[in-house]
C-alpha positions in Angstrom: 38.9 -21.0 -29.8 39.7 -24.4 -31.2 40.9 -24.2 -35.0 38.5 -25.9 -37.5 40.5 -28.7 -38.5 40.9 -30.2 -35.1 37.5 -29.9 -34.2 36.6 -32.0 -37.0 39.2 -34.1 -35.9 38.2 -34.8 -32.5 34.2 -35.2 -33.6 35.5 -38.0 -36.1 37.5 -39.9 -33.4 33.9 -39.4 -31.2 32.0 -40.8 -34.1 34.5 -43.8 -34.5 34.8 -44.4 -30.7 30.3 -44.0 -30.6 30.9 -46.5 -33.9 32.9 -49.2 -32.2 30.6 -49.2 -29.2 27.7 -49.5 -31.2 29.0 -52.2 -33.7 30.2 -54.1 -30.4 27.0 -54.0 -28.8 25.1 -54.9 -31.6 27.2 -58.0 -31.8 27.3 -59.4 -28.6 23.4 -59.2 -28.9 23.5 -61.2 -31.9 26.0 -63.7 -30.3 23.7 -63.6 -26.9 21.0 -64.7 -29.3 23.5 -67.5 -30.8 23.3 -69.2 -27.0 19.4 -68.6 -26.4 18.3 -72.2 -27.9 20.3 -73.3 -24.4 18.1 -71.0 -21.8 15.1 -73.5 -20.2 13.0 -71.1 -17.8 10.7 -73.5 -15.7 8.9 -70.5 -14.2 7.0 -70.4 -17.2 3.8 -72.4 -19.1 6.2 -73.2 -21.9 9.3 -72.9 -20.6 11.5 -74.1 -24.1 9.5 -71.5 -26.1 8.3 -68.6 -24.7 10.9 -67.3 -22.1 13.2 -67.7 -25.5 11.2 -65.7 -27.7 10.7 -62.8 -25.5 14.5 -62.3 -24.9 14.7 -62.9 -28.7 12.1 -60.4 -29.2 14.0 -57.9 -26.3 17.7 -58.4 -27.8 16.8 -57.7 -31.4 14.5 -54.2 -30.4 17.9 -53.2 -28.9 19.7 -54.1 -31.8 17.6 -52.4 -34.5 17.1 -49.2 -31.9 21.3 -49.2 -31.8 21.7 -50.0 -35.6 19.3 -46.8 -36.6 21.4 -44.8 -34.3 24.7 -46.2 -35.7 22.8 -45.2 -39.7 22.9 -42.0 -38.9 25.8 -41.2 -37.8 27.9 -43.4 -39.9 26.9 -44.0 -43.8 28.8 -47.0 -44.4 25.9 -49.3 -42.1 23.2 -48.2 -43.7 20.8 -50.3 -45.2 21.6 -51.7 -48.6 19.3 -53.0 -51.5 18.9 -56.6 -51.8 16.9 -59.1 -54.0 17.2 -61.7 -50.8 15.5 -58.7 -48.3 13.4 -57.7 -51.1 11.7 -61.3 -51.4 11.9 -61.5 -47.7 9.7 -58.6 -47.1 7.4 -59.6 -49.9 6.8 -63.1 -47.8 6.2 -60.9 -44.6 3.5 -58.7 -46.5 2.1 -61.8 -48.1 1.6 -63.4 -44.7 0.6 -60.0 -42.8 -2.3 -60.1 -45.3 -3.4 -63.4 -45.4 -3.5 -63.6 -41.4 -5.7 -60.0 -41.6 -8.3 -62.3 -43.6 -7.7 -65.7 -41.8 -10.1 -67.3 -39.9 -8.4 -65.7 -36.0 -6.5 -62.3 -37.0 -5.3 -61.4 -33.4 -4.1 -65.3 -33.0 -2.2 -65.2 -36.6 -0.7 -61.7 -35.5 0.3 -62.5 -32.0 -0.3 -66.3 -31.9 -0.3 -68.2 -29.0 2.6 -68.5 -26.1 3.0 -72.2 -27.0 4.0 -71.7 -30.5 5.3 -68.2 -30.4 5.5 -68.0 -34.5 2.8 -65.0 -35.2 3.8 -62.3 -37.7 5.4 -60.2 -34.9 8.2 -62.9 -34.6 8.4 -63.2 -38.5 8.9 -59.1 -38.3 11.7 -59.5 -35.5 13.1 -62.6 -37.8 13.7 -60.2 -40.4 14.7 -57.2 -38.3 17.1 -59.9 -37.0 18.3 -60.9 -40.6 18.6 -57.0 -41.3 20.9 -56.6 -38.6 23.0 -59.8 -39.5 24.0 -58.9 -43.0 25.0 -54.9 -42.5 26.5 -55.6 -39.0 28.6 -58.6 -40.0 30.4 -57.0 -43.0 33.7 -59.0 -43.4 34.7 -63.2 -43.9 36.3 -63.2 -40.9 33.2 -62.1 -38.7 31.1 -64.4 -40.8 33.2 -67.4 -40.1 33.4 -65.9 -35.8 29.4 -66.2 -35.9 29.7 -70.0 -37.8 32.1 -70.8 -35.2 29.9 -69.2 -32.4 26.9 -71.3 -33.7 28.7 -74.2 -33.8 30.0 -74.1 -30.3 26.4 -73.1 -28.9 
């Protein structure tokens, strides 16, 4: 029988090693994203826009599916109050609404494959902002993504 004490012991390395992977994988998706405005797909109507947008739309499920896994299981990422995501999900609800009683609902929802900007990208922009801000927690990994950007 293993004692207490190191039990807890070898579930809170687990946790940390579970933590790492997570925070790592979550990042290389953001920094994936970083390079996307580079991808052309010619096999595609719209190939600047659309191929883009669907990886967008991929990486950042993966991300938020990741970042509720690493909530759980470690308190420090979760989701924190702020005025900036509070007005940001305000102007999502503002526009959900007003494209319910526009003039094409299904078109403002989804739009079209040129344009790609309907409210389900607006709610993977947001998802994509939540996952910035509690992911990238330090100056030093702000200043990684600037340089990132920069380079792409």
């Amino acid at each position: 029988m293993i004692p207490k004490k190191e039990s807890q012991t070898k579930n809170k390395i687990a946790y940390t090693s579970l933590e790492s992977i997570l925070v790592t994988l979550i990042k290389a998706g953001i920094f994936i994203i970083l390079f996307l405005p580079l991808y052309i797909n010619q096999n595609f109507l719209f190939p600047y826009v659309f191929p883009r947008t669907i990886i967008f739309r991929i990486i950042v499920e993966l991300g938020i599916i990741l970042y509720i896994i690493l909530a759980i299981i470690s308190p420090r990422y979760r989701l924190k109050k702020s005025v900036l995501l509070v007005f940001l999900i305000l102007f999502i609800v503002s526009m959900s609404i007003s494209s319910l009683f526009g003039s094409n609902g299904y078109q403002s929802f989804w739009s079209t494959t040129e344009r790609s900007e309907g409210i389900v990208t607006w709610i993977h922009l947001i998802i994509f902002f939540i996952l910035l801000i509690n992911i990238m927690r330090t100056e030093n990994e702000w200043l990684q993504l600037f340089r990132i950007i920069t380079i792409s």
